[in-house]
C-alpha positions as CSV (number, residue, x, y, z in Angstrom):
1,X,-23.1,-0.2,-9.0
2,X,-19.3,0.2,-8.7
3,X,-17.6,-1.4,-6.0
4,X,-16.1,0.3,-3.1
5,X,-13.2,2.0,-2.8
6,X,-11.3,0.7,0.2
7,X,-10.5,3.0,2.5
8,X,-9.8,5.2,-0.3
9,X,-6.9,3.2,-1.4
10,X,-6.6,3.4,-4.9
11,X,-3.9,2.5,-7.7
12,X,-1.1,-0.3,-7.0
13,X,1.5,2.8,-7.3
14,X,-0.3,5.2,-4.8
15,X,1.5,5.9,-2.2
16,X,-0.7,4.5,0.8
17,X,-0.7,1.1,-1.0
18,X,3.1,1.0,-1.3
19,X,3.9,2.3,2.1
20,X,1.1,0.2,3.9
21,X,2.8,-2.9,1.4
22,X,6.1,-2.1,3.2
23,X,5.3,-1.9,6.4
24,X,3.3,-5.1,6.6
25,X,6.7,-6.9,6.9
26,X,7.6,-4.8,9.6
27,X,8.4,-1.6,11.0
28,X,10.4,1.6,9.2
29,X,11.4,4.8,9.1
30,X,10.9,7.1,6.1
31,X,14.2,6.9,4.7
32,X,13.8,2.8,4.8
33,X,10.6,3.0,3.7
34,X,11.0,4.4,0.8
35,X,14.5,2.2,-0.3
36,X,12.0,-0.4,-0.1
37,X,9.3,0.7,-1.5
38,X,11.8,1.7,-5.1
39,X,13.1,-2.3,-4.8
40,X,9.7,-3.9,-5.1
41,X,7.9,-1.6,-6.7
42,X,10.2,0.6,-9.0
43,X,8.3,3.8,-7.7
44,X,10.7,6.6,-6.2
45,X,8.2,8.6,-3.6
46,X,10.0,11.9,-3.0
47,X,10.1,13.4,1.0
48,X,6.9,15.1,-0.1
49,X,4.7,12.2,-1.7
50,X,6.1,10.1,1.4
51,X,5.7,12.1,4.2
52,X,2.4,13.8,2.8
53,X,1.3,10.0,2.8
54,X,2.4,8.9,5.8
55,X,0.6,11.8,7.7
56,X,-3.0,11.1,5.8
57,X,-2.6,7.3,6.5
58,X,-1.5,8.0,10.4
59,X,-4.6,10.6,10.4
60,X,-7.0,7.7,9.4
61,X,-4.9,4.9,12.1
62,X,-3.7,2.8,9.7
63,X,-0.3,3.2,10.7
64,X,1.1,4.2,14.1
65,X,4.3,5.9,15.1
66,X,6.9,4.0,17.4
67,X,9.2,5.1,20.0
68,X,12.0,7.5,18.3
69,X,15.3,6.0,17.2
70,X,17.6,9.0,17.2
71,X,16.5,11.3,15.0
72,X,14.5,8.5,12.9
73,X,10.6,7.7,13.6
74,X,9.5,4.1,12.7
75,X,5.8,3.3,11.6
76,X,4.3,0.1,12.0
77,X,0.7,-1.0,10.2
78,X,-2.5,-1.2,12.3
79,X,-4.9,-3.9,12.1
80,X,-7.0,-1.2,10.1
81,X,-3.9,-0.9,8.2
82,X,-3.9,-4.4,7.7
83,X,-7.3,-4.8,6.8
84,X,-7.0,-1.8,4.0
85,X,-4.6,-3.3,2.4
86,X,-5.6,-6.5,2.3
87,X,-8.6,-5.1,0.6
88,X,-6.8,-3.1,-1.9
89,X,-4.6,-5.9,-2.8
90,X,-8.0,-8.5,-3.3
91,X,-9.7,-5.6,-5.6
92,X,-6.3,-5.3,-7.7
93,X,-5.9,-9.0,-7.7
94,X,-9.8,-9.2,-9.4
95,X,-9.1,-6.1,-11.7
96,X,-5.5,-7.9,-12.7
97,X,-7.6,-11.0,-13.5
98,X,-9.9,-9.8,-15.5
99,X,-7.2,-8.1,-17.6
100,X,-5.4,-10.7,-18.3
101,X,-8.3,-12.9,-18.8
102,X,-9.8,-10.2,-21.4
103,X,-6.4,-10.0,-22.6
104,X,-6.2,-13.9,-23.6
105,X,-3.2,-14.5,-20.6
106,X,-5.4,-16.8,-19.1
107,X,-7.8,-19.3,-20.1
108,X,-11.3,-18.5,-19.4
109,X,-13.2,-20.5,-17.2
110,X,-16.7,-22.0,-18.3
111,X,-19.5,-22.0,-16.4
């Protein structure tokens, strides 16, 4: 049986992970988000991956707008948010481990 998918979070470059990533370290607007999201992760998200994204992931309340600054809206993470991504990140951590484990990174572990 294959495990879960959590909360239909998928791929370490897909969009909910890396904006739900950003935002646990505080609040942003779109145009901060995704300057962030390009220095740790390399990944340019364009106005429609990003906002297409933020919409589905504020649809399913792991992220909530704040109080308008100017013209900007800021996001913060939920605790679903929270929980969704800690989940993602603890299924990508297992996959990563086994890869580098099959791939002779690591040493394997006898049981």
């Amino acid at each position: 049986m294959a495990p879960k998918e959590p909360a239909g979070l998928r791929r370490s470059n897909d969009p909910p992970v890396l904006i739900l990533t950003s935002l646990a370290s505080g609040p942003k607007h779109g145009h901060a988000l995704a300057k962030d999201i390009e220095g740790f992760a390399g990944v340019h998200l364009g106005p429609g991956a990003l906002y297409g994204a933020i919409t589905r992931l504020e649809e399913r309340g792991l992220i909530e707008p704040l109080a308008s600054e100017d013209r900007r809206r800021p996001y913060r993470i939920t605790g679903a948010g929270s929980t969704a991504l800690a989940d993602a990140v603890a299924d990508m951590r297992r996959i990563a481990d086994v890869g580098a484990t099959r791939l002779g990174l690591v040493p394997r572990v006898l049981a």
